[in-house]
N, C-alpha and C positions, 0 to 999 in steps of 0.2 A: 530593506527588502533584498532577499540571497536571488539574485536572475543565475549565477551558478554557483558550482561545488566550492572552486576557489574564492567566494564570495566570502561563505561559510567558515574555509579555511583562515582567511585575514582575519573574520572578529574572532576564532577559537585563537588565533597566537595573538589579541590583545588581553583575554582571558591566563592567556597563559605566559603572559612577560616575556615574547619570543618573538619580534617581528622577524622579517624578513626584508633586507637583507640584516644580520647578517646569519640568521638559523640558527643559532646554536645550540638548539634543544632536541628539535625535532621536523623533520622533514615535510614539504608539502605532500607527499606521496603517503608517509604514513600518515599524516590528519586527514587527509582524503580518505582513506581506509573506514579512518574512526569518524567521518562525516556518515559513511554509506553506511556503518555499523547504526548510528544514531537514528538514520533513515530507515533503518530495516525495522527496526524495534517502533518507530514512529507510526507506520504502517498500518501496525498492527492496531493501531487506536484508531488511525485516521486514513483508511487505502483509498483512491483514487476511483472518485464514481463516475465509470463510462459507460457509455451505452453501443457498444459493438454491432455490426450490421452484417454478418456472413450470410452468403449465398445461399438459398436454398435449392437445393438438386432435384429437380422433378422425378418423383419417382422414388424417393429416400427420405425418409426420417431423420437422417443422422447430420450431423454437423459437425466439421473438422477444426478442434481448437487448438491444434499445434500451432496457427499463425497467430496465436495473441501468446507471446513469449511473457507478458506481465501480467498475466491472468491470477487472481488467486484465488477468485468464487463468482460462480455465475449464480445471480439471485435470483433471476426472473429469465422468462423466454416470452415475445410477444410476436405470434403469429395466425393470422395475417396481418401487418402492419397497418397503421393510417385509419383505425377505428377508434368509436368513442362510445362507451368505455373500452380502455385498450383491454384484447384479447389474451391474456396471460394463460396459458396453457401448460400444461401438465409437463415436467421434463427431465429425464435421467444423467446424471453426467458420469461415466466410467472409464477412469484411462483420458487418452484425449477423445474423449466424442462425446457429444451431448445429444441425445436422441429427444424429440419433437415426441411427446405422446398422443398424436392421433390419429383417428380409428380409418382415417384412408390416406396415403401417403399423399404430399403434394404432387399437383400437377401442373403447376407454372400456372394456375386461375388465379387462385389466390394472392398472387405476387412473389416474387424472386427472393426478397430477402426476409432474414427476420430480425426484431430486434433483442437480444442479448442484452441483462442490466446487468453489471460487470462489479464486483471490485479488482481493482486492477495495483500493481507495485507503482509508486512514483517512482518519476527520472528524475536524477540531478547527475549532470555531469558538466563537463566541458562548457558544452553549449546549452542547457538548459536547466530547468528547475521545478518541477510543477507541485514543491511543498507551499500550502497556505500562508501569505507571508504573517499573518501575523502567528503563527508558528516556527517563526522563524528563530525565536532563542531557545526555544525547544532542543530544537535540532542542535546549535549551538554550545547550550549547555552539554546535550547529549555527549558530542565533540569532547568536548575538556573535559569529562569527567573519563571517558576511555582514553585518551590522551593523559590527562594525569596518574592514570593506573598504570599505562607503558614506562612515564618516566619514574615512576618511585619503584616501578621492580629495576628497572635501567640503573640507576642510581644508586641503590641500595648497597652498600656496603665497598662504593669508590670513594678515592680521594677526586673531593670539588672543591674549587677555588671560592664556591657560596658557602662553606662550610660542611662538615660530617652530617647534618640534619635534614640538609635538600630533601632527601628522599620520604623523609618526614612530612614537607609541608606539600609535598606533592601527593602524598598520599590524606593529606587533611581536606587538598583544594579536591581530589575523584570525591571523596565522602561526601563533600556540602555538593558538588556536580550532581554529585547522582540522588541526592537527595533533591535538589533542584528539577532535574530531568524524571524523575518519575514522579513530581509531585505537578510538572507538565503535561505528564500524559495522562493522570490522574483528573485533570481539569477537561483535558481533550475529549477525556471519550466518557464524561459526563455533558460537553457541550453538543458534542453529534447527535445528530436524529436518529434515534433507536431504528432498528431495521424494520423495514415497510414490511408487512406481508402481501408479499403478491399471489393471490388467489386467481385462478382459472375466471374471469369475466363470466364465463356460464358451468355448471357441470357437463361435463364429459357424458355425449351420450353416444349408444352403442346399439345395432340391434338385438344386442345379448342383456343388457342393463342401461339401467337410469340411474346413476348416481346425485345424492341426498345433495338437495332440499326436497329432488322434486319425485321422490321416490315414493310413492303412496305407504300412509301409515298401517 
């Protein structure tokens, strides 16, 4: 289980016959690099499902999503919070704002906040890690397979003490990596629960229209 980046770093240089001490391959800083590379692509299968609580402004629709810096799709908006069935309501997102579609702005009755169903970037750094561990050789693999891509261009056509071929078997270990790492993420994002639809709790109505079901035939 990776608790951080450098976790992920020590099993990618056992993969890669390069402990530390004494490095002689390749740096903590660049497999950190190709840690967050692996993370970034991992994401993509498997993003970080949070549920965000911003403010609502009496008197506004709009809501300011420049404070979720790891945002990468808001699925749902539920306002007014605390109901059953939750209240999923209609909502635009443009630039950084996400506008509330409805037909009278809030007025702090309803309640202050709302909630936001988020995919979000996971962290892995220093101090934390919020990848699934058992996705954890995922990410791993991911690791040594851009890591073995750096060292067989790195390598390629120097004199090494491991022979004229190095660059060879480093480029054989990225191929079976990345065949490894996308036949993980491959697995991944057949294991996730396809995306909920979240529908509006009731249609939207208006005194201009009644929006279908409940729209006379």
């Amino acid at each position: 289980m990776a608790a951080t980046i450098n976790d992920y770093v020590a099993l990618a240089r056992q993969d890669l016959a390069d402990p530390n001490p004494p490095a002689a391959l390749i740096s903590d800083a660049d497999l950190q690099r190709h840690v967050l590379h692996a993370v970034r692509e991992y994401e993509l299968a498997r993003p970080r499902e949070i549920v965000e609580t911003p403010s609502v402004t009496s008197g506004s629709r709009a809501i300011d999503l420049t404070v979720y810096t790891n945002l990468m799709r808001v699925l749902a908006a539920e306002y007014p919070i605390g109901q059953w069935p939750p209240t999923y309501v209609q909502f635009q997102v443009y630039g950084q704002t996400l506008t509330l579609a409805l037909d009278e702005a809030p007025d702090g009755a309803s309640g202050a906040n709302a909630n936001l169903y988020c995919y979000e970037r996971h962290q892995v750094d220093a101090g934390s890690c919020t990848v699934d561990p058992q996705d954890d050789e995922c990410i791993v693999a991911g690791t040594v397979h851009f890591a073995a891509q750096e060292l067989a261009t790195r390598t390629a056509g120097t004199i090494n003490l491991a022979g004229p071929d190095l660059w060879l078997r480093y480029r054989d270990l990225a191929l079976d990596k990345a065949a490894e790492f996308r036949g993980y993420l491959t697995l991944i994002r057949a294991r996730v629960t396809p995306q909920r639809a979240y529908a509006p709790a009731e249609p939207r109505q208006s005194r201009f229209s009644v929006e279908a079901p409940w729209r006379g035939g």
